[in-house]
VOPAGU-2260 file (C-alpha; in pm, 1 decimal, decimal comma):
REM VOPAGU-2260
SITE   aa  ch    i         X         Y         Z
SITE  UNK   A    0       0,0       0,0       0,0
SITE  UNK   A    1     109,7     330,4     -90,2
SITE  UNK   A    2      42,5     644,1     102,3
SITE  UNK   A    3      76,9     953,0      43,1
SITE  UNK   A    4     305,6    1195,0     343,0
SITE  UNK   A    5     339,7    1531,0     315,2
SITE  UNK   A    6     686,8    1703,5     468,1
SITE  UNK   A    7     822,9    1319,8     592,6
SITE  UNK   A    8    1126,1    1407,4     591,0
SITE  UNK   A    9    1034,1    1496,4     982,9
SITE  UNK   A   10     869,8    1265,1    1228,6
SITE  UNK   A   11     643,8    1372,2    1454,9
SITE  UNK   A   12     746,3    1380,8    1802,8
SITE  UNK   A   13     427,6    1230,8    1944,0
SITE  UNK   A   14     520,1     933,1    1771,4
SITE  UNK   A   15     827,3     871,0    2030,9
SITE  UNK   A   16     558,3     746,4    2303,6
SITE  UNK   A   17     379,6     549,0    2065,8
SITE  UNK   A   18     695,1     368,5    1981,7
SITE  UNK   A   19     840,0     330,5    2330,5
SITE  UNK   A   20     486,8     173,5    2409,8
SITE  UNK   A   21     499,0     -82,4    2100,6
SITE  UNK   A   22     684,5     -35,1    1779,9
SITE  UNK   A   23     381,5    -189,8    1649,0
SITE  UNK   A   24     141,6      48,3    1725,8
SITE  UNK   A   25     357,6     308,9    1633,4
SITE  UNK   A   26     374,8     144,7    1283,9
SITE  UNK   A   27     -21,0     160,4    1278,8
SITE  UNK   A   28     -81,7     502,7    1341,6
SITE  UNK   A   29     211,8     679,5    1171,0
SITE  UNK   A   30     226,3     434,2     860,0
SITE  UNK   A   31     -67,4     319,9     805,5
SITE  UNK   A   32    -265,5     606,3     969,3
SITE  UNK   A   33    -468,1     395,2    1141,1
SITE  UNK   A   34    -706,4     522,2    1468,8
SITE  UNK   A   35    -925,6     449,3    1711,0
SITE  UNK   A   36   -1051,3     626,3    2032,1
SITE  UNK   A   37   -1077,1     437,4    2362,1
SITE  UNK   A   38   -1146,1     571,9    2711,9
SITE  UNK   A   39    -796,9     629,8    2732,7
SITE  UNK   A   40    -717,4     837,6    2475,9
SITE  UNK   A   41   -1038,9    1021,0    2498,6
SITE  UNK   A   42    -905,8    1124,2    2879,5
SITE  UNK   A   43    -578,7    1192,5    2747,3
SITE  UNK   A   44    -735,2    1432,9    2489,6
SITE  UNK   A   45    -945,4    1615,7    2782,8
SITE  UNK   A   46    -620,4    1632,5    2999,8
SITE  UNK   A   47    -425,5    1811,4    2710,2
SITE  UNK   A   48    -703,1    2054,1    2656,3
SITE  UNK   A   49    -595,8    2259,9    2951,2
SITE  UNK   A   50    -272,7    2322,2    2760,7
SITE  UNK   A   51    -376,0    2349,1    2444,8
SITE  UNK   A   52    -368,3    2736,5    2434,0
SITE  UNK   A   53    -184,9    2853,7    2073,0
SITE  UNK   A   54       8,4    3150,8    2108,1
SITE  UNK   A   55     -46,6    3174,0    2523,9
SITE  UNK   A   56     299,9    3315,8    2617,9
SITE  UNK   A   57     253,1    3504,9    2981,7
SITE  UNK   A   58     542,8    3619,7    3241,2
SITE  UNK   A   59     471,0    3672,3    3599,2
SITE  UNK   A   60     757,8    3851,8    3772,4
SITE  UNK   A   61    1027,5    3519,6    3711,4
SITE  UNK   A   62     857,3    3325,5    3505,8
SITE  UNK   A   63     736,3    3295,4    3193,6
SITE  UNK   A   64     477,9    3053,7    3084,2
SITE  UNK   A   65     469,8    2951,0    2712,7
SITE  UNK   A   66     214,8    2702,5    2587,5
SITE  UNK   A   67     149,6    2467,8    2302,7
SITE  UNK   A   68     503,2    2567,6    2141,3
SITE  UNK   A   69     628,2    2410,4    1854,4
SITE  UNK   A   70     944,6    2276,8    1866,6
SITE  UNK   A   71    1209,9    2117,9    1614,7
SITE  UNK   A   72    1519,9    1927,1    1608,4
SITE  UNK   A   73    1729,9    1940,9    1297,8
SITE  UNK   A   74    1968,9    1699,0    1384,6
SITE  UNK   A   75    1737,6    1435,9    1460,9
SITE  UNK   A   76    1459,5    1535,9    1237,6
SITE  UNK   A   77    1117,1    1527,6    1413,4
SITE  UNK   A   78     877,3    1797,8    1523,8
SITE  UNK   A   79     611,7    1883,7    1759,5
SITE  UNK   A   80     441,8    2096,9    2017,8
SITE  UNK   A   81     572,7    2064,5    2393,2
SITE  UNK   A   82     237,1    2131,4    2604,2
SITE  UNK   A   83     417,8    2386,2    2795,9
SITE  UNK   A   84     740,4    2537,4    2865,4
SITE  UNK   A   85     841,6    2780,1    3184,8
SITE  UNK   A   86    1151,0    3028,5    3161,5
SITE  UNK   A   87    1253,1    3064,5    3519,3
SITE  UNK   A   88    1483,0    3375,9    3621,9
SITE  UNK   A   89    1779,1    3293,1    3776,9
SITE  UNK   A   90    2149,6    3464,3    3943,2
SITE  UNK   A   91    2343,2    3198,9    3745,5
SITE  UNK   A   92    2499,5    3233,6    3424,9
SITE  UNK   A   93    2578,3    2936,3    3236,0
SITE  UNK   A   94    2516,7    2677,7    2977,3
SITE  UNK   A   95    2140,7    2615,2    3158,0
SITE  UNK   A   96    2063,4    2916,7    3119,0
SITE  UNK   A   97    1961,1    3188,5    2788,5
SITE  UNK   A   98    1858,2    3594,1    2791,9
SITE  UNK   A   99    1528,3    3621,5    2634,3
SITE  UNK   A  100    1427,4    3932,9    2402,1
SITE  UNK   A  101    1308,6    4226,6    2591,7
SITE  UNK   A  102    1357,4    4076,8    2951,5
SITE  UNK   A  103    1642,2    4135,8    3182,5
SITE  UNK   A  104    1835,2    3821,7    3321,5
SITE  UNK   A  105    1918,0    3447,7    3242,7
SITE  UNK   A  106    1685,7    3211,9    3232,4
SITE  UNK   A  107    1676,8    2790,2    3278,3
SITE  UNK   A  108    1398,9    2630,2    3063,5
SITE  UNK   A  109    1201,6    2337,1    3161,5
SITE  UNK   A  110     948,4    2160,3    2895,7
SITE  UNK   A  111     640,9    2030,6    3109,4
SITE  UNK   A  112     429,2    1754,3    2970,4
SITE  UNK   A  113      32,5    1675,3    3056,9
SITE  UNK   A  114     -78,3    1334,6    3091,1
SITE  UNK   A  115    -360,8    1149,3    3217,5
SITE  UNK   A  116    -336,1     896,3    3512,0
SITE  UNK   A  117     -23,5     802,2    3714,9
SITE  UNK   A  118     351,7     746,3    3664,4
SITE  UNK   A  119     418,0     435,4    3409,4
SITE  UNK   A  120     594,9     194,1    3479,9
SITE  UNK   A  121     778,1     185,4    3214,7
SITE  UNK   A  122    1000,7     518,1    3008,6
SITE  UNK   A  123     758,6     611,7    2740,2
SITE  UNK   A  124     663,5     911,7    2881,8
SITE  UNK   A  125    1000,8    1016,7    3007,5
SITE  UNK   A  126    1147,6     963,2    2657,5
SITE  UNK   A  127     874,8    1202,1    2486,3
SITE  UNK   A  128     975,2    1451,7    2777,3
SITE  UNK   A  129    1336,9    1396,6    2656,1
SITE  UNK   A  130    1274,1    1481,8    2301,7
SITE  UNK   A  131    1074,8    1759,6    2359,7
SITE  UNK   A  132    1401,0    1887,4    2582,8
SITE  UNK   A  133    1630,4    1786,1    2295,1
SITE  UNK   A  134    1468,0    2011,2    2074,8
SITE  UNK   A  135    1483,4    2268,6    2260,2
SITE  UNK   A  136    1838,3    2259,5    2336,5
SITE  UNK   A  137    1863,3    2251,3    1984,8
SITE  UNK   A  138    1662,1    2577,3    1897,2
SITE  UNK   A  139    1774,0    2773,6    2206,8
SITE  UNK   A  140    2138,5    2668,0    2251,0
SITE  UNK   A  141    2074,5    2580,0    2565,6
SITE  UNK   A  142    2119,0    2244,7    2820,4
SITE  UNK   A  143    1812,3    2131,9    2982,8
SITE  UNK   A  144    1916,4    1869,8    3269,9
SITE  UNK   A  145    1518,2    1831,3    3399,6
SITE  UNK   A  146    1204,1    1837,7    3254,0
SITE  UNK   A  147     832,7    1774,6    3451,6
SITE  UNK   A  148     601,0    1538,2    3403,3
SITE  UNK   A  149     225,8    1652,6    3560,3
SITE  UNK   A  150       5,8    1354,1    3627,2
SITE  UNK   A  151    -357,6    1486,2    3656,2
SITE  UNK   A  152    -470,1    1149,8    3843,5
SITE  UNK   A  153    -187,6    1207,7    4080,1
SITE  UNK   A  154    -230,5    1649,3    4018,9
SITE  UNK   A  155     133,7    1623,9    4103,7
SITE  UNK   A  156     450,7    1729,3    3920,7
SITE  UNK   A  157     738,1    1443,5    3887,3
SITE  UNK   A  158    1095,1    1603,3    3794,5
SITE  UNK   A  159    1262,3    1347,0    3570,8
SITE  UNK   A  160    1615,3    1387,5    3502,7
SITE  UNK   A  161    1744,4    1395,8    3149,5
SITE  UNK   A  162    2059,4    1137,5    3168,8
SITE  UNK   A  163    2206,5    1068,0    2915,8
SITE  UNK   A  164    2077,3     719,1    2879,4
SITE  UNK   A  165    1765,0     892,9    2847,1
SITE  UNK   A  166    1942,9    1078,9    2528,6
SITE  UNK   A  167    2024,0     760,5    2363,6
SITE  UNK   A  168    1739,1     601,2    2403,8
SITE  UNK   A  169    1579,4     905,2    2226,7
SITE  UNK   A  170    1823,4     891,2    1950,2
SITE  UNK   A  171    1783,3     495,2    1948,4
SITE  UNK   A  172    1414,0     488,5    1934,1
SITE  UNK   A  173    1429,2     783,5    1648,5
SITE  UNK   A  174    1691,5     564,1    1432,6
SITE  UNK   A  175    1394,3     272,5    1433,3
SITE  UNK   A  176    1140,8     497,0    1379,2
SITE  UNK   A  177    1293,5     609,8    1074,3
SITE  UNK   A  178    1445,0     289,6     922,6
SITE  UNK   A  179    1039,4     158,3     995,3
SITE  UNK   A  180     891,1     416,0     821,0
SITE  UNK   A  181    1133,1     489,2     514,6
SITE  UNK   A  182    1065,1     134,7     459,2
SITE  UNK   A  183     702,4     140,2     499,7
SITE  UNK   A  184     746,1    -151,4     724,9
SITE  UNK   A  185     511,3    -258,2    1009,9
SITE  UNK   A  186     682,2    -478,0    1248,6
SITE  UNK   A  187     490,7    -775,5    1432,6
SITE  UNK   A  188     270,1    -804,2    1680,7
SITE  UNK   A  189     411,4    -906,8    2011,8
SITE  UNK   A  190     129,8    -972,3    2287,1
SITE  UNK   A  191     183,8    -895,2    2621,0
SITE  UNK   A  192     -12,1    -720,7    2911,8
SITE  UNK   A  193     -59,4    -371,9    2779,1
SITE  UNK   A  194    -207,7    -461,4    2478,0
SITE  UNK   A  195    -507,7    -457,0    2684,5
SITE  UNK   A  196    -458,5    -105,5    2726,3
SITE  UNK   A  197    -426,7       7,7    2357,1
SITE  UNK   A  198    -679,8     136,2    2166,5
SITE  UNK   A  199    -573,7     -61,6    1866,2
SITE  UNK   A  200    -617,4    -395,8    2014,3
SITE  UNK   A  201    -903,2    -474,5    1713,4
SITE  UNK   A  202    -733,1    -371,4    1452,6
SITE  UNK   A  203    -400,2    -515,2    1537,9
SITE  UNK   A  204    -530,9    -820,0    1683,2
SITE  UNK   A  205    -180,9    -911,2    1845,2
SITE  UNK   A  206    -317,9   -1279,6    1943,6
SITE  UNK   A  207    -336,0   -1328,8    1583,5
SITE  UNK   A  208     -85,0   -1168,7    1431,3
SITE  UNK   A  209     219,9   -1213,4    1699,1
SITE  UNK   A  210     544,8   -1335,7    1610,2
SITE  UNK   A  211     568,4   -1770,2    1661,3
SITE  UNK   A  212     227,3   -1760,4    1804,1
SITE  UNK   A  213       8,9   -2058,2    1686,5
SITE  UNK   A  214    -151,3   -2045,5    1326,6
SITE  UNK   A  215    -464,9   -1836,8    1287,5
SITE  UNK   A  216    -698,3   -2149,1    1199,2
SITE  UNK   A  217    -578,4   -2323,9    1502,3
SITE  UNK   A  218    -643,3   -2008,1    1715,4
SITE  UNK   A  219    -969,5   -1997,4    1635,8
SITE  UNK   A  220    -999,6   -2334,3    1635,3
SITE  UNK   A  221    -916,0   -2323,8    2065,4
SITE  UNK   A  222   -1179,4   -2036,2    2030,0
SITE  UNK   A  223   -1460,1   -2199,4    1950,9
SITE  UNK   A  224   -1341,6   -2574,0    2076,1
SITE  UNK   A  225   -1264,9   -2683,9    1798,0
């Protein structure tokens, strides 16, 4: 199947989660531009929508508050929009911090991302944080060594520290993403526990389609008794 991308030359940053999650269901939605809503995504949606405020760019005294910002990375090509980013004033001069236009003072950014429910337990929502903060190095010449993650199940903040693990696996998980997609490859299913969780489930059927599992007619066959 062949399908028509405008501008791929960048992927999107929202894709890293996806990815980190399952390659798989990355592959659905970003290849094959497949959807479908759950109760998940549709809280996930509502949770974002208290960001979600183009061109919102306020400073209070020593902070500034910039929402829904799109963001870049030319080295690793992929794009974006980071849900919110805060300029804090600072004393310190150094390689955390920039001067912004028409504001005295350096400044340390931090990218904050929204998301529904509690802390994973796995990284996919650190490495999205990551990205976001490697694209903004990028476009600001600046180092970001923390970002925030806001849970609004928990309605607390979590600092996560961007190690450089962290960095690779960004870079790692970008390297498949592209060798996937300029390919137009979508890897095999491989069923475990949170594929109960994604919204795809039906139309990737993981049971079915997962790497050494049993033949599809004798599946269904131990479906029905057979």
């Amino acid at each position: 199947m062949v399908i028509e991308r405008e501008d791929d030359e960048y992927l999107m940053l929202s894709g890293i989660q996806h990815y980190a999650f399952c390659p798989r269901q990355w592959a659905l939605i970003h290849i094959e531009q497949q959807w479908q809503e759950n109760v998940l995504t549709t809280q996930g949606q509502h949770v974002h929508e208290r960001v979600d405020e183009r061109h919102f760019d306020e400073t209070r005294n020593d902070l500034r508050i910039v929402r829904s910002m799109p963001i870049v990375s030319e080295r690793l090509k992929i794009r974006g929009i980071a849900d919110m980013v805060e300029f804090t004033r600072v004393l310190e001069n150094s390689s955390k911090t920039i001067t912004l236009d028409g504001r005295d003072g350096n400044w340390i950014v931090t990218p904050i991302e929204y998301k529904r429910g509690k802390p994973k337990m796995d990284d996919r929502d650190i490495v999205q944080l990551c990205a976001q903060a490697l694209c903004i190095e990028e476009m600001l010449n600046v180092y970001i060594p923390f970002g925030i993650l806001y849970y609004a199940e928990t309605r607390k903040r979590e600092r996560i520290e961007l190690t450089n693990e962290y960095r690779q696996r960004v870079t790692d998980i970008v390297a498949g993403m592209r060798r996937y997609f300029g390919e137009a490859i979508t890897p095999k299913a491989l069923y475990r526990t949170h594929c109960k969780q994604c919204s795809l489930i039906e139309i990737c059927q993981p049971k079915l389609s997962a790497a050494g599992a049993k033949s599809a007619s004798k599946y269904i066959e131990q479906l029905i008794g057979g």
